[in-house]
Structures are given as structure tokens and as C-alpha cells.
C-alpha positions as CSV (number, residue, x, y, z in Angstrom):
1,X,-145.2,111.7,-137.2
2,X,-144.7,108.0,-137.2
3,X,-143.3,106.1,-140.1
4,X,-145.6,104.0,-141.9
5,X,-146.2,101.4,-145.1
6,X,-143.0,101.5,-147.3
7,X,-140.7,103.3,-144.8
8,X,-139.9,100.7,-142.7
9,X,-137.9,97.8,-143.5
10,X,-139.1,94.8,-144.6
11,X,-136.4,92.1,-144.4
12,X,-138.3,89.6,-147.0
13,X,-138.6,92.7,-149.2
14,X,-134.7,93.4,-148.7
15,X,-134.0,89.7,-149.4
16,X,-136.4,90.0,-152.6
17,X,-134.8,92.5,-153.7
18,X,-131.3,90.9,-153.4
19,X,-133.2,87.5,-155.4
20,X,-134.5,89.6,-158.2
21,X,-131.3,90.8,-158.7
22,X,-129.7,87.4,-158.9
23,X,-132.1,85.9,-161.0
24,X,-132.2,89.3,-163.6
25,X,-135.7,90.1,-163.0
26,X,-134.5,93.6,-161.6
27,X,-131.7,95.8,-163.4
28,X,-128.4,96.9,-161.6
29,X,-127.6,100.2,-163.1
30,X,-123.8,99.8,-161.0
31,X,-122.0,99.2,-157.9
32,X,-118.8,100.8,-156.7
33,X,-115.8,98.7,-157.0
34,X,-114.7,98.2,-153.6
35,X,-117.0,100.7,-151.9
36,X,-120.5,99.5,-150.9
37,X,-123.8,101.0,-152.8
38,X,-125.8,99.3,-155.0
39,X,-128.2,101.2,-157.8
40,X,-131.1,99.6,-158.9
41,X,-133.7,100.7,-161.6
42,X,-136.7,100.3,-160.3
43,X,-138.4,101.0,-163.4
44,X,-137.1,98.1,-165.6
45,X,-138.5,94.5,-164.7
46,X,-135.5,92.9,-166.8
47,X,-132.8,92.3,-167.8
48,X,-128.9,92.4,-166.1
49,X,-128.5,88.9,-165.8
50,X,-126.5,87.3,-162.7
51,X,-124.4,89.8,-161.5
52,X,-122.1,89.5,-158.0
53,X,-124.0,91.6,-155.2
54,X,-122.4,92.8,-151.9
55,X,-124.3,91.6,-148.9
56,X,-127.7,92.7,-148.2
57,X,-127.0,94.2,-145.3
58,X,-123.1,95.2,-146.0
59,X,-124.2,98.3,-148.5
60,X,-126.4,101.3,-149.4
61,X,-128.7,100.3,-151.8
62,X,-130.3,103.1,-153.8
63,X,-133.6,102.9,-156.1
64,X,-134.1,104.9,-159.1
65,X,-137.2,105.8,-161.3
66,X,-137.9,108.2,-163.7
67,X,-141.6,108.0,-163.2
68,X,-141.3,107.5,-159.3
69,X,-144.1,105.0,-159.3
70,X,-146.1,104.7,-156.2
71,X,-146.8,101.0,-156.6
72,X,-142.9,100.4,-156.3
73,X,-141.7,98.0,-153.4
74,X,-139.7,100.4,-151.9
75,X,-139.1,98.7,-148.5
76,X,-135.9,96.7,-149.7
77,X,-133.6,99.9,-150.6
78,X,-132.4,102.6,-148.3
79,X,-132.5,105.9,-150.4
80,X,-136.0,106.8,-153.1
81,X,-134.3,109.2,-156.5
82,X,-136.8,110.1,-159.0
83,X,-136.6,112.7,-161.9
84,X,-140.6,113.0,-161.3
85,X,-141.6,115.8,-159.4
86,X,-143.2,114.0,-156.7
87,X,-143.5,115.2,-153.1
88,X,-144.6,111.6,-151.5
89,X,-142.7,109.8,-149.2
90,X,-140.3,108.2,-149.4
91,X,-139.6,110.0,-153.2
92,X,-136.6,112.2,-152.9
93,X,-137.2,114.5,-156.4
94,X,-134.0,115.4,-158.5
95,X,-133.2,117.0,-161.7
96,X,-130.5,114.8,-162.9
97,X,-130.6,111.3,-162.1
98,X,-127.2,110.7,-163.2
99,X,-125.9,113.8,-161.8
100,X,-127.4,112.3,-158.6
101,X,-125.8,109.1,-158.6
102,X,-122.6,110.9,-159.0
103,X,-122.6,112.9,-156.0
104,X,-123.9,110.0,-153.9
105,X,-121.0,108.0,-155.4
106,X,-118.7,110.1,-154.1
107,X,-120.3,110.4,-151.0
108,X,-120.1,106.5,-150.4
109,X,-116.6,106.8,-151.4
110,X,-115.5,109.2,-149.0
111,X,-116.8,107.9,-146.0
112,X,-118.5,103.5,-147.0
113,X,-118.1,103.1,-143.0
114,X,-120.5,105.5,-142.1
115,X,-122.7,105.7,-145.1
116,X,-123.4,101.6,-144.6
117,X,-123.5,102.6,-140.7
118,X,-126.1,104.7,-141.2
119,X,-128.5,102.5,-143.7
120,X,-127.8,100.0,-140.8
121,X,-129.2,102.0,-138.0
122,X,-131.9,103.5,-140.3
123,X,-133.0,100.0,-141.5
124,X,-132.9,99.2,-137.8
125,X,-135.6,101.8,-136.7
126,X,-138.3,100.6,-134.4
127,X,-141.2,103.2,-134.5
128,X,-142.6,102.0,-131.2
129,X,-139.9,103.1,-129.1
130,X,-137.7,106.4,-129.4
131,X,-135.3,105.5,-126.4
132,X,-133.9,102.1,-128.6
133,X,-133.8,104.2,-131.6
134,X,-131.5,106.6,-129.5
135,X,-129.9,104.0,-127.8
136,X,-128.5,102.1,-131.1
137,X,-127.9,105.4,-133.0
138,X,-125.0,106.3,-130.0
139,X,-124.1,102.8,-130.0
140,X,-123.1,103.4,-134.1
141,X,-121.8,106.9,-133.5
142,X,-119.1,105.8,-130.7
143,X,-117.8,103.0,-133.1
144,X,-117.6,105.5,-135.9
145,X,-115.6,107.8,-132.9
146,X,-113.0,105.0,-133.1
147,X,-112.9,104.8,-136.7
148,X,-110.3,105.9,-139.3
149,X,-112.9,107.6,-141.5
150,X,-113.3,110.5,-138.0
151,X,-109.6,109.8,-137.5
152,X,-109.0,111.5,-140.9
153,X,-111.4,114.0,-141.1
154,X,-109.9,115.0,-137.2
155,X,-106.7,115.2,-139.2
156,X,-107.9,116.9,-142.3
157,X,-110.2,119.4,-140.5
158,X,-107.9,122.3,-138.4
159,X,-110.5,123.2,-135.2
160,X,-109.8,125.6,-132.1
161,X,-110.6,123.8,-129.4
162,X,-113.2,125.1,-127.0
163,X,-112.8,126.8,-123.8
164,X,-115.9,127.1,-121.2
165,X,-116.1,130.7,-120.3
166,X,-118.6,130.2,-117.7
167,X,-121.3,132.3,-119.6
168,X,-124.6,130.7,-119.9
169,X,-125.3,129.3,-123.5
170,X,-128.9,129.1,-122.7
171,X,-131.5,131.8,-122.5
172,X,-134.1,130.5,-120.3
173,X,-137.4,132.6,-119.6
174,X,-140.6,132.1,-118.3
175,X,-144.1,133.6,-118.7
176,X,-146.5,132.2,-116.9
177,X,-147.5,128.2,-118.1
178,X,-144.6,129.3,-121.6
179,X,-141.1,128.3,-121.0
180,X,-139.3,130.2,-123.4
181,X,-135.1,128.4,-124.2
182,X,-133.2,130.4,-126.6
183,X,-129.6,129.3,-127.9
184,X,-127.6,132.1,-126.8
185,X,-124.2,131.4,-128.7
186,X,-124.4,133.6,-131.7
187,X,-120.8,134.7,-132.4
188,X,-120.5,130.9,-133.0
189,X,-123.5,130.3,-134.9
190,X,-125.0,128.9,-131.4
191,X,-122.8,125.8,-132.4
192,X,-124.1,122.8,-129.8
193,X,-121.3,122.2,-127.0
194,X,-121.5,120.4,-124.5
195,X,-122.9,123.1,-122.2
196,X,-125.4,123.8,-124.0
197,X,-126.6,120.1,-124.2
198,X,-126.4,120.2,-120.5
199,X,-128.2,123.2,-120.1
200,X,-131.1,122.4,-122.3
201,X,-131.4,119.2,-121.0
202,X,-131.8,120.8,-117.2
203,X,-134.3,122.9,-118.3
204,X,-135.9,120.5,-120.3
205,X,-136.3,118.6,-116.9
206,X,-137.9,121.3,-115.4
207,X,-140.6,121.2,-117.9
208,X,-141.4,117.0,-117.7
209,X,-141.5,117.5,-113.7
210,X,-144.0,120.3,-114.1
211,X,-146.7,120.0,-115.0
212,X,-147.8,123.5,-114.9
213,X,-145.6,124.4,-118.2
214,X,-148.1,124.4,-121.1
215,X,-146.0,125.6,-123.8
216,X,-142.2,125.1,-124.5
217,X,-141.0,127.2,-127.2
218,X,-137.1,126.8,-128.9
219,X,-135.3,129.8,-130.1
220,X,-131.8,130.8,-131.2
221,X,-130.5,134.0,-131.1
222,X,-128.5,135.9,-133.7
223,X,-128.5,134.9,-137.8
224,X,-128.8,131.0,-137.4
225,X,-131.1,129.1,-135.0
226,X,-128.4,126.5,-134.6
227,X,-125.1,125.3,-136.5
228,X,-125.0,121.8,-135.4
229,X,-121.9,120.5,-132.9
230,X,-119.1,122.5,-131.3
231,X,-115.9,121.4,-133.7
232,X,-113.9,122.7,-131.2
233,X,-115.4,119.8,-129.0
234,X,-115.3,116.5,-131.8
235,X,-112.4,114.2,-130.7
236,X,-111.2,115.7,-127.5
237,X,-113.1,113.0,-125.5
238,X,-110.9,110.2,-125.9
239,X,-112.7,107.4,-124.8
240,X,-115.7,106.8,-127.0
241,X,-117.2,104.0,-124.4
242,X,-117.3,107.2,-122.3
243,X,-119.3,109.1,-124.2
244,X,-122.2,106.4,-125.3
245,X,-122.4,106.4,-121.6
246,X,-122.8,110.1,-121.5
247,X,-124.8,110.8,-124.7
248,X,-127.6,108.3,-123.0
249,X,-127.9,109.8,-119.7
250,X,-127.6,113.5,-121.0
251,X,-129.9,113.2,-124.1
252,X,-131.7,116.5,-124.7
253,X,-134.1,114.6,-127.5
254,X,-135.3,111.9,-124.8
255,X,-136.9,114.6,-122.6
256,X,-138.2,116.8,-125.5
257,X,-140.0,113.6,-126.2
258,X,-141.8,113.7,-122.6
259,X,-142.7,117.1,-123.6
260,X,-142.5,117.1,-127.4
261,X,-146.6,117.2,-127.2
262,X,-146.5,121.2,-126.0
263,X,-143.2,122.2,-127.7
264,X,-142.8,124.3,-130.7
265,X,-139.8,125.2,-132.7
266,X,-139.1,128.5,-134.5
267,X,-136.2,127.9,-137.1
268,X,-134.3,130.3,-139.1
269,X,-131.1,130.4,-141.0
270,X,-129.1,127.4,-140.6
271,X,-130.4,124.3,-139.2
272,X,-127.6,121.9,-139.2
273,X,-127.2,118.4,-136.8
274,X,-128.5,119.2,-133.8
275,X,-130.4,121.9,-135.0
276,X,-132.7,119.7,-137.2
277,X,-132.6,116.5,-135.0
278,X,-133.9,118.2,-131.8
279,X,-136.7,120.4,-133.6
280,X,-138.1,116.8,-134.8
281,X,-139.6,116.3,-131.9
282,X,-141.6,119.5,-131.5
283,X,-145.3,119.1,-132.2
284,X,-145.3,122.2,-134.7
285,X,-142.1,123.4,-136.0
286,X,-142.4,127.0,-137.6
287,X,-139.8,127.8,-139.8
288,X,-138.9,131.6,-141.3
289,X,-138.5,131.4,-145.4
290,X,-134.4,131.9,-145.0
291,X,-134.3,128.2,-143.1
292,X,-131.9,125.9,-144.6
293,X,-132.0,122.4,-143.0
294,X,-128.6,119.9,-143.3
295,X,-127.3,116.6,-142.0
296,X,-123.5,116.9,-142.1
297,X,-122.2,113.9,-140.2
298,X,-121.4,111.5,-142.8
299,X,-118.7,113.3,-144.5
300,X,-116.8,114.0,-141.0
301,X,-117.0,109.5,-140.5
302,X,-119.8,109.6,-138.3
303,X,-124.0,109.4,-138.4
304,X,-125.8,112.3,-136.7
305,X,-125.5,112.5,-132.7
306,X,-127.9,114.0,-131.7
307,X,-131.1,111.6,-132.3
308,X,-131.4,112.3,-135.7
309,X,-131.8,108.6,-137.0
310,X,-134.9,108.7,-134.5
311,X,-136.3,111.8,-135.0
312,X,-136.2,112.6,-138.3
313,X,-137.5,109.2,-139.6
314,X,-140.9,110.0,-137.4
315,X,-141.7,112.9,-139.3
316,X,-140.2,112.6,-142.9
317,X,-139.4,108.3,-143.0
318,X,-135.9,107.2,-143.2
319,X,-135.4,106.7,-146.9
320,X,-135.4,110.9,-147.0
321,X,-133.8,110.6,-143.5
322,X,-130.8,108.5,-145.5
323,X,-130.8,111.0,-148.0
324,X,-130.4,114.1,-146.2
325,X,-127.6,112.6,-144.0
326,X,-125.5,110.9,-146.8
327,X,-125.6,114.1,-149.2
328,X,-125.0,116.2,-146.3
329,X,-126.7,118.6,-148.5
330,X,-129.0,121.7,-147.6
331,X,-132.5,121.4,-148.0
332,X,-134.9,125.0,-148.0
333,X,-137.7,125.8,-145.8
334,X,-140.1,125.0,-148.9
335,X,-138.9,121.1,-149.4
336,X,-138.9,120.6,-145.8
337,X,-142.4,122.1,-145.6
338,X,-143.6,119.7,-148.6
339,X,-141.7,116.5,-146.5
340,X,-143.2,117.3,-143.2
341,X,-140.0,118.7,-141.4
342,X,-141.5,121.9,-141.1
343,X,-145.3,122.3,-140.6
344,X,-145.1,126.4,-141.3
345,X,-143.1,128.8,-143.1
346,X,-143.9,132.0,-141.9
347,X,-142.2,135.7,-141.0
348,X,-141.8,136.0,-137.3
């Protein structure tokens, strides 16, 4: 589902933005001191005056309504708040704009490298072409590997590192023209290791080169379809050139692309990283009522891995996209129903 109208960054709009604020034609309800986000209130034509404003392109900037207006120029700011119940893009609804602000406050404060890294490579998006989208997005997400915002959370975050055990971490079956792939790790929540990348992306292979596969269905075995990356795995490849180089040539999301047409996606339990970013790209994605969907990256330094700042912003836009991925926040099977992450919630 491509990104349309006011998803997609318009740099005039941006530098309109910016120019209304100078002049005091457009409120700022607050910045951070030191950290960068800017709030703006898209609701009030006048009045703050000149006020000193980070660089356009050097922070998040974050629009708030109370009526969420759909006539709002929304192309100039990076994440859409509104105490409206509204379920059009790019409106994120909440109950508490204030209480809002708050928690993306602290989220900016926590980690301002990768929160303005990821509005960046959002901003950057280019709808015409998933391989640059993926291509910048590991680009970001190995200078965020060299950071000190991943350094810390390394530090802070007490992991057991993985061990291969030689056991297959892919189910792979097939029926006739159905290839069937079912994450088969559930004692670990089928956490996404490098094995399993490698796997899916073999069989994944299989399925562009054949023409004879008419459906490709994803599964995952046990209580969670997938809970995002192997921690065990973050920070023990110590050369992040390495693993752009890596993450490029191994990508599991280009080849669901290829075959993205005749895929489908069953999601239950928890969805997080990989497990939202990869089902993206599935032509139908069928979710089971006790699906919770979550971007965590932000919080650990880094911007999601594995495509997400391509995939998601093709089905849900990437004001939403930046919302999701700087709360780090769980969203149900319902709200991504109503944004277009999932296209059914049914029992299976």
C-alpha cells in the first residue's frame, strides 16, 4: 500500500513550516532543551512570536490538534497527535495530548540520536523504490551500531549470548503450488537470529525462482508469531561496516517483495521488529484478536533493522510509522486493523 498526499515529505512544506514559526504565524507549544523535538499546534494560526528553532532537519518535529483537521499541512512534521478520534492517516488518536507529549519527551530524551535518525530516514522515503528505502535504513542502523546511545543500552541490558545448536529455526513445508515457512523457535518467542534470517531468506529464494509456488504463507509456532531480534545476537558483530554489507545481501524483506504479491501472513501474540516489518510486505496479513504489534528499536539506540522504515510506511505512511517506532509502544490487532497493518482479524 503505497504512501500518498500528506505522507510524504514535502521539503517546501518542512521549510514553511520552520518560516511560520519564525514569523509567529504558527504556535510552538515547546522544545526540549538540549534534546531535539519540536511541538507545534497545529490548531492555532497565531501567536508565539520569534522563537529560536533547531534545524529543520536536526529534530523530530511533532504536530498536535485537538480537532485533527484534515485540511492540515501535515507534510512538514514527522509524527500526527490528535485527542479526535480519527482513524485517517497520518492521525495517530490519543486520550491525553499532554500525557502524550510527555512520554514522547522522554522518548527523545532517552535516545535524540536515533529518534532524529529515524525522522531522517523516514522523511527520506522514496515510494518508488523499496531496495533504496532498505538500503539507507541499514546505512542509519550501522551508524547507530557505532553509537553511544547502543553502547549504553549494550551496557545497561544483561543478554546470554546465543549459541547455534544446529537445529533448524525454520519449518518449511510444501503442498503442492503453497509453501508453507513457520518460525520454529518457540522457547525463545521465535526471536529473529541470524539463522533464521538465513533460512527464510533461502527459502524465500526458492519461491522468486519458481514460478510454480502460488501461495506463500508465514507462520510461527508456539504463543508469539515472532518476538523481534535475537538479544543474544545485538553487539557481538563488531564491525558494523560488516554488517551493512551483510544486512543487504541477506535481506529477507527484498525477496518477500519479489513475492510479496502471493504471500500471506497469519499473526498472533507478539509481533515485535521483525515480526511486524517483514509481514508488511504480504499482500493480506491475517491477524488473530490477541495480536499485539511493536517497534522497539529506538529505546535500544537504534531504528528498526529489518526493513521497517520501508515496509511499514507502504501500508500505514510514515508519520504513524514514526510513531510506532519512537513510543516503542504496543499497538492491538483492532488499531492495526483500522491503520491498514492488518487487513483481517480473525480466529484461526
Amino acid at each position: 500500500m503505497p504512501a500518498t498526499g500528506s505522507d510524504l515529505l514535502d521539503g517546501s512544506a518542512l521549510a514553511e513550516l520552520y518560516e511560520r514559526v519564525r514569523q509567529g504565524s504558527t504556535e510552538v507549544l515547546g522544545t526540549l532543551d538540549g534534546q531535539p523535538m519540536l511541538v507545534v499546534d497545529l490548531d492555532r494560526p497565531t501567536g508565539a512570536g520569534r522563537l529560536g528553532i533547531p534545524p529543520a532537519f536536526g529534530s523530530v518535529v511533532v504536530g498536535i490538534s485537538r480537532i485533527g483537521s484534515s485540511d492540515q499541512r501535515l507534510s512538514g512534521v514527522d509524527v500526527a497527535i490528535t485527542e479526535a478520534d480519527r482513524s485517517a492517516r497520518p492521525w495517530v488518536s490519543v486520550a491525553d495530548l499532554d500525557d502524550e507529549l510527555d512520554a514522547m519527551a522522554a522518548a527523545v530524551q532517552r535516545s535524540p540520536m536515533a529518534s532524529v535518525a529515524l525522522v531522517q530516514v523516514l522523511r527520506s522515503g522514496r515510494p518508488d523504490s523499496l531496495d533504496l528505502d532498505l538500503l539507507l535504513e541499514s546505512f542509519a542502523y550501522s551508524t547507530l551500531q557505532g553509537g553511544t546511545e547502543f553502547a549504553r543500552w549494550l551496557a545497561d541490558t544483561p543478554t546470554t549470548p546465543a549459541t547455534p545448536n544446529g537445529i533448524p529455526s525454520l519449518v518449511v513445508e510444501r503442498s503442492g503450488g503453497r509453501l508453507s515457512l513457520t518460525f520454529d523457535r518457540p522457547r525463545v518467542r521465535n526471536a529473529y537470529s541470524r539463522a533464521m534470517r538465513d533460512e527464510l531468506c533461502e527459502a524465500l529464494a526458492v519461491a522468486c525462482a519458481d514460478p510454480s509456488i502460488r501461495e506463500v504463507h508465514l507462520y510461527g509456532r508456539g504463543p508469539d508469531f515472532c518476538s523481534g531480534g535475537d538479544l543474544g545476537e545485538f553487539g557481538t558483530l563488531p564491525d558494523p561496516a560488516a554488517g551493512h554489507l551483510i544486512r543487504t545481501s541477506r535481506s529477507a524483506a527484498r525477496l518477500l517483495a519479489v513475492v510479496g504479491d502471493r504471500t500471506v501472513a497469519h499473526l498472533h501474540g507478539a509481533c515485535v521488529g521483525a515480526g511486524v516489518e517483514l509481514p508488511a510486505l504480504a499482500s493480506r496479513v491475517v491477524a488473530r484478536p490477541d495480536t499485539r504489534l511493536r517497534l522497539p528499536e529506538v529505546a535500544m539506540g537504534l531504528i528498526p533493522g529489518a526493513g521497517g522504515t520501508a515496509t511499514l510506511p507502504r501500508r500505514i505512511g510514515r508519520h504513524r510509522t514514526g510513531w510506532l517506532a519512537l513510543t516503542g509502544r504496543f499497538i492491538s490487532a483492532d488499531t492495526g486493523q483500522d491503520w491498514g497493518l492488518i487487513d483481517e482479524v480473525a480466529e484461526e
